[in-house]
C-alpha positions as CSV (number, residue, x, y, z in Angstrom):
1,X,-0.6,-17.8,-10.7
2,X,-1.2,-14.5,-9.0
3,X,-1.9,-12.1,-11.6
4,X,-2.2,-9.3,-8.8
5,X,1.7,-9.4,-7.9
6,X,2.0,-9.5,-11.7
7,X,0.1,-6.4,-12.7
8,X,2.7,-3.5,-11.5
9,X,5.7,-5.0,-13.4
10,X,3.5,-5.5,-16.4
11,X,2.5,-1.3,-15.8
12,X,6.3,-0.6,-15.2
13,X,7.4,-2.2,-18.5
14,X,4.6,-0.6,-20.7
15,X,5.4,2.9,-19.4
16,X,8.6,2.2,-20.2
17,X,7.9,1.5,-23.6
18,X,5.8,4.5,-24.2
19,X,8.1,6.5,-22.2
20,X,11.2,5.6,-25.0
21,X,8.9,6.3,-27.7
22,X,8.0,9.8,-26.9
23,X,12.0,10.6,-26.3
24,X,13.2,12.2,-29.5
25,X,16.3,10.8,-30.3
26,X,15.4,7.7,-29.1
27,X,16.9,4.7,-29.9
28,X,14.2,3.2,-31.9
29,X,14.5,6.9,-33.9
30,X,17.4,5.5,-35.2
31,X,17.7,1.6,-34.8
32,X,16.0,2.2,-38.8
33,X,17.8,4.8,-40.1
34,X,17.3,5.3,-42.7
35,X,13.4,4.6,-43.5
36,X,13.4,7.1,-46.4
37,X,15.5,8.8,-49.5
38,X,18.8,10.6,-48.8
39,X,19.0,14.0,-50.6
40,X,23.4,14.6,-51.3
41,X,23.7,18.0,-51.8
42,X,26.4,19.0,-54.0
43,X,28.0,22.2,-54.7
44,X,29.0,22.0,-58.2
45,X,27.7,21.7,-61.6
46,X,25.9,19.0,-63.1
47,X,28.4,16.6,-65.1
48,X,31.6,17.7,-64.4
49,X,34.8,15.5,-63.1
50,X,33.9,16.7,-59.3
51,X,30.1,15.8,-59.8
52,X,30.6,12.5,-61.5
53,X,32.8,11.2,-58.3
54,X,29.9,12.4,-55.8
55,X,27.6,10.4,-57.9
56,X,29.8,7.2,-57.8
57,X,29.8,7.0,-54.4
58,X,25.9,8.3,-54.4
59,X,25.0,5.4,-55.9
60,X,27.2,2.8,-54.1
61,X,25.8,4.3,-50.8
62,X,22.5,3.5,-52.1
63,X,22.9,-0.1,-52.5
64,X,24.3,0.0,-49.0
65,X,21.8,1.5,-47.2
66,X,18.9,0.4,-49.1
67,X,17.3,3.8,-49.9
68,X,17.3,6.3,-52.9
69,X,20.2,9.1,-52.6
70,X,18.3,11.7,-54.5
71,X,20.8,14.5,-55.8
72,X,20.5,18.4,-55.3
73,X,22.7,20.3,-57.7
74,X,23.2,23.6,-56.4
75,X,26.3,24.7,-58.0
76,X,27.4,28.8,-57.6
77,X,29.5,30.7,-55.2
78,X,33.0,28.5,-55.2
79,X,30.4,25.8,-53.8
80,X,29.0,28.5,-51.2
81,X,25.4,28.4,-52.1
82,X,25.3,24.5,-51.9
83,X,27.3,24.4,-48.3
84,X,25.2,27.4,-47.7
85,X,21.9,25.1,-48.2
86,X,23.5,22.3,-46.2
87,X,24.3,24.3,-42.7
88,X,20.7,25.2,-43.1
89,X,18.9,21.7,-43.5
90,X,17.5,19.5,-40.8
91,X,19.7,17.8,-38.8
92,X,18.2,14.0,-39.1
93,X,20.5,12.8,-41.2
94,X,18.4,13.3,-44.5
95,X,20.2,15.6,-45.7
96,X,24.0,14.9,-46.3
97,X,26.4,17.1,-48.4
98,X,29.4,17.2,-50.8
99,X,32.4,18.9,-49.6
100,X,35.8,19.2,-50.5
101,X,39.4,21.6,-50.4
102,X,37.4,24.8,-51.2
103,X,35.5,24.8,-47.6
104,X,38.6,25.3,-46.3
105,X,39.9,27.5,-48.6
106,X,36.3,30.3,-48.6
107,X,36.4,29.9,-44.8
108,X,40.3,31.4,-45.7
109,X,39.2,33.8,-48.4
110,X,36.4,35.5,-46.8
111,X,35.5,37.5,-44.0
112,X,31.7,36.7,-43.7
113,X,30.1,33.5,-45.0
114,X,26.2,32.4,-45.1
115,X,27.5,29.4,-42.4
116,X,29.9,28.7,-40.0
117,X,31.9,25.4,-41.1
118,X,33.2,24.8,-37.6
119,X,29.3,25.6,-35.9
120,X,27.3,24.3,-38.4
121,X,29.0,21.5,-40.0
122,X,29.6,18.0,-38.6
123,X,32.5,15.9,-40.8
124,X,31.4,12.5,-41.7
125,X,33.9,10.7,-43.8
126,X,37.0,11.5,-45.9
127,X,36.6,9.9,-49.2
128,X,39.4,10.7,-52.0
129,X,42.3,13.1,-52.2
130,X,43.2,14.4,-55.2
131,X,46.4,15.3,-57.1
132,X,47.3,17.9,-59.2
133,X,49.8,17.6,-62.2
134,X,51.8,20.6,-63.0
135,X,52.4,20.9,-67.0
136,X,54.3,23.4,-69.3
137,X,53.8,24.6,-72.7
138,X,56.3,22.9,-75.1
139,X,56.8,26.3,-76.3
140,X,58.2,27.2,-73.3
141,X,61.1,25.2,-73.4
142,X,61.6,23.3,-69.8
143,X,61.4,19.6,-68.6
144,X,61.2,20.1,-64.9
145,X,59.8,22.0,-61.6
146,X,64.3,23.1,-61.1
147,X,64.4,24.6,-64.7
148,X,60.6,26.2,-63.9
149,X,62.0,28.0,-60.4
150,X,65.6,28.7,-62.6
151,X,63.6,31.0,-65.2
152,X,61.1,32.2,-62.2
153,X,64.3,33.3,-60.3
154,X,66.4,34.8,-63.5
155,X,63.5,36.2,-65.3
156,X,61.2,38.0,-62.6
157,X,57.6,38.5,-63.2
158,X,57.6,37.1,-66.9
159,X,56.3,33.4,-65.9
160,X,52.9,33.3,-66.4
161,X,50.2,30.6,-65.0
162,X,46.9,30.1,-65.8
163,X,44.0,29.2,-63.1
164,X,40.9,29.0,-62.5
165,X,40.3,31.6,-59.4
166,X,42.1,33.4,-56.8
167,X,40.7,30.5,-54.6
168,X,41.0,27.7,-57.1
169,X,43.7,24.9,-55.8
170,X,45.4,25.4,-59.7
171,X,46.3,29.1,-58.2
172,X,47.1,28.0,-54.8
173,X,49.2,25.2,-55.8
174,X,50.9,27.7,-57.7
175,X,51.5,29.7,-55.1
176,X,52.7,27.6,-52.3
177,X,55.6,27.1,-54.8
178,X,56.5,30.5,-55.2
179,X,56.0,31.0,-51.4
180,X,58.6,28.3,-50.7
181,X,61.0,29.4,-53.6
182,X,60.6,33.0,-53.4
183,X,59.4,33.7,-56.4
184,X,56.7,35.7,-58.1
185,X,54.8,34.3,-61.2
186,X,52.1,36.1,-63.4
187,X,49.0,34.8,-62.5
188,X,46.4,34.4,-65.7
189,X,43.1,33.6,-64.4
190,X,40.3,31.8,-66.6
191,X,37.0,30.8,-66.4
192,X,37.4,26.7,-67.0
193,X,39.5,24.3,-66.9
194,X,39.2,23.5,-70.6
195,X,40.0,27.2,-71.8
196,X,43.4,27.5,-69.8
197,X,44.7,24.2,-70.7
198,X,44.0,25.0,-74.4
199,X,45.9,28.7,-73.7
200,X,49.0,26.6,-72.2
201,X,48.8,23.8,-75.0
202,X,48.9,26.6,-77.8
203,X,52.2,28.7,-75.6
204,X,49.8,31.6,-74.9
205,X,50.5,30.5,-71.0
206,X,53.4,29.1,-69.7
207,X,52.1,26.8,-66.9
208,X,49.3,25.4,-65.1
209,X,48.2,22.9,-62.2
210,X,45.2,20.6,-63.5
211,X,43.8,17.2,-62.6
212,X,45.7,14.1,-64.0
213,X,42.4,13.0,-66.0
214,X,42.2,16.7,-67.7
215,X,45.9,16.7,-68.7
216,X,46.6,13.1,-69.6
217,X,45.3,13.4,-72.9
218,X,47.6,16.1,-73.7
219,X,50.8,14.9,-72.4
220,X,50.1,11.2,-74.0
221,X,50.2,13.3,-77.3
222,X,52.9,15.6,-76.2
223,X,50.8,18.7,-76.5
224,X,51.7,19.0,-72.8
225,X,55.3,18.1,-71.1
226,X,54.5,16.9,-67.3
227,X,56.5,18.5,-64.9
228,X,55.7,17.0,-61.7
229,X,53.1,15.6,-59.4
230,X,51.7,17.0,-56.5
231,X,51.1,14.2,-54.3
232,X,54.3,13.5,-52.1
233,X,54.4,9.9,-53.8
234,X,54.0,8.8,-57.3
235,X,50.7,8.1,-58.7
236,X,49.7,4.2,-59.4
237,X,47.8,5.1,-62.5
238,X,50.9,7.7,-64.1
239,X,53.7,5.9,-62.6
240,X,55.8,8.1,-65.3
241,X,54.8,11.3,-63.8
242,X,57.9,12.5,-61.4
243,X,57.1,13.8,-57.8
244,X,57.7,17.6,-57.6
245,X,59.4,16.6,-54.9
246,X,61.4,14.5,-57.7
247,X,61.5,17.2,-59.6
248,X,63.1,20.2,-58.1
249,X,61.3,21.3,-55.1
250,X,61.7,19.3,-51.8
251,X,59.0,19.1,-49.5
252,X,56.5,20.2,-51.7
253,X,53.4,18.1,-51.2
254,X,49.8,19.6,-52.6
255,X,46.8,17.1,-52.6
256,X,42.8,18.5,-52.6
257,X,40.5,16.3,-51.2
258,X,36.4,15.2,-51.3
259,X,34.5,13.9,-48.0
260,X,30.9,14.2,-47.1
261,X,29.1,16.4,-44.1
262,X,25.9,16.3,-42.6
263,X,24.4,19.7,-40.5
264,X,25.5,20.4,-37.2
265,X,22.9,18.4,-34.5
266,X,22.6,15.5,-36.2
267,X,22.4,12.1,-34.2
268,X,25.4,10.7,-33.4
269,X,24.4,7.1,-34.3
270,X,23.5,8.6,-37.6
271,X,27.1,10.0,-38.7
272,X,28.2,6.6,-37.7
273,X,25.9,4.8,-39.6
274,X,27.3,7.4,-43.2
275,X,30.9,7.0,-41.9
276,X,30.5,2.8,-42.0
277,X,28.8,3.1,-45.2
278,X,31.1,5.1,-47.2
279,X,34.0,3.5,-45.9
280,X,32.3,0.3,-47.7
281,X,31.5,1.9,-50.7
282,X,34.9,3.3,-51.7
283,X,36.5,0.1,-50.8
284,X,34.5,-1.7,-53.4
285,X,36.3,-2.9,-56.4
286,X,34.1,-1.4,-58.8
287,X,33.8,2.0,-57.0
288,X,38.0,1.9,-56.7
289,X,38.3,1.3,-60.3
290,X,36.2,4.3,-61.7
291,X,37.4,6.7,-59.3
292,X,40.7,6.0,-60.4
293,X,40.1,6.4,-63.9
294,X,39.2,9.9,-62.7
295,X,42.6,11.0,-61.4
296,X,41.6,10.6,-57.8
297,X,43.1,8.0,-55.0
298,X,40.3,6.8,-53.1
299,X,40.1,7.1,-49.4
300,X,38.5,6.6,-45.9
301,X,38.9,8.0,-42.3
302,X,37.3,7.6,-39.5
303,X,34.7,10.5,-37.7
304,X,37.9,11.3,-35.3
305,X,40.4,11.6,-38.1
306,X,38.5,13.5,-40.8
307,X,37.8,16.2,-37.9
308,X,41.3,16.4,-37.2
309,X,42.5,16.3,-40.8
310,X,40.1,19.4,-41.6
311,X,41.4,21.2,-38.6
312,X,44.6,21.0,-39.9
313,X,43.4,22.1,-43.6
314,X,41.5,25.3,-42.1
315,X,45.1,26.2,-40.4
316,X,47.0,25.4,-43.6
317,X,44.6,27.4,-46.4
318,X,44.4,30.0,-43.8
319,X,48.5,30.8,-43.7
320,X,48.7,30.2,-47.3
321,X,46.0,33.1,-48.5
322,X,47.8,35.2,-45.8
323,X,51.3,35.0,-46.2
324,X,50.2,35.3,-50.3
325,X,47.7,38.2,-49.5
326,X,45.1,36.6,-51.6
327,X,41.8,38.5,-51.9
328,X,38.5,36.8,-53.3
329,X,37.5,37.7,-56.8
């Protein structure tokens, strides 16, 4: 064998090598991906309905990719400060972040942000929507979303709603109704969930928009009377519930969402390694089941669709706070 001819090809292939291992971004950078803990950052506080959800999928993602998902809490700022820490990290797809309606909704509300969703964000992966049930006191005396826009119509300005927030989806749920009825309703903003619902249970407050798991317990008992449903179809777990749509309003269709973002930069090989991976966790049985005994509809998309679908959201919060004139609190 002449190992003379054999030399230069041998040189060739070996500079190669070396040549693809100095690239960054390489291939071999991410043929392991990952090769260490995940940190999910997520923009709300520790132990609530919203957290609980990221940490269901948090841990299913973690059997899947075979690495810890460590969890950042950074709660504050209508989730600003956590999206805030996000669009700042690394873009090497080690840190990944919670997002849901209200990035739309702040990019709406304010005029100056600490991040750019559009610059600084890249969408990975839808992976619930959420609907909202719209309940009455019993004190106030109506049984559906027609009787609700009958007294809003005859009796102007004496309806009063509770919320969460001038950005809060319970207030702009509220007000896409009276945008398409126009009507005006007293808004009553609190600061929980849990305080507003127990204002409407006990007829201080007329109305509200909450989460099926938050109100379920109150119209089982009949502390609450259901109204309608935001979603445009009926929900498999409160099949009783009635469509607003149903209801008295046609066309009305609210639904909040969760999905999961990475920074801006990151490989694309990377975001398509996350999309696969929580398209297979919140198709598991077990993840499906819990999520649903949350109130929320579990969901996938591909990188293409959630981009598209969050275009469309920006364009949507954007005319409501507008033709509404809502300001930030």
């Amino acid at each position: 064998m002449n190992t003379h001819k054999l030399r230069p090809a041998l040189y060739q292939i070996l500079g190669s090598a070396l040549l693809l291992l100095a690239l960054p971004g390489a291939a071999l950078a991410t043929d392991s991906y990952p090769s260490k803990p995940i940190r999910f950052i997520i923009p709300y506080a520790a132990g609530g309905g919203t957290d609980i959800a990221a940490r269901i999928v948090a841990t299913k993602l973690s059997d899947i990719l075979k690495q810890p998902i460590i969890i950042d809490s950074k709660p504050g700022g209508d989730t600003i400060i956590g999206t805030a820490a996000l669009a700042k990290s690394a873009p090497d797809g080690y840190t990944i972040g919670f997002i849901s309606s209200a990035l739309s909704i702040n990019s709406a509300l304010y005029e100056k942000l600490p991040y750019d969703a559009k610059k600084d964000l890249e969408p990975v992966a839808l992976f619930a929507r959420i609907p909202l049930v719209l309940v009455a006191s019993p004190a106030f005396g109506i049984k559906s979303v027609r009787e609700l826009i009958t007294r809003a119509k005859t009796k102007e300005d004496t309806v009063r709603f509770a919320s969460i927030g001038a950005g809060s989806v319970h207030r702009l749920a509220m007000t896409q109704i009276e945008l398409m009825t126009n009507t005006k309703m007293v808004h009553i903003p609190y600061k929980g969930v849990a305080p507003a619902l127990t204002d409407v249970v006990g007829g201080h407050v007329d109305v509200m928009f909450s989460g099926t798991s938050s109100v379920a317990p109150y119209v089982k008992s009949g502390k609450l009377t259901a109204l309608g449903i935001s979603s445009p179809s009926r929900n498999e777990a409160y099949p009783d519930i009635p469509t607003i749509n149903e209801s008295g309003l046609p066309g009305y269709s609210f639904v909040t969402w969760y999905g999961i973002a990475i920074p801006k930069g990151t490989p694309a090989s990377i975001v398509q390694t996350l999309n696969r991976a929580i398209a297979a966790a919140v198709t598991d049985a077990g993840v499906k089941e819990q999520m649903q005994g949350l109130g929320l509809t579990p969901a996938s998309s591909s990188i293409e669709e959630f981009t598209v679908f969050m275009a469309k959201e920006d364009n949507h919060w954007l005319d409501i706070v507008r033709r509404a004139n809502i300001k930030a609190e």
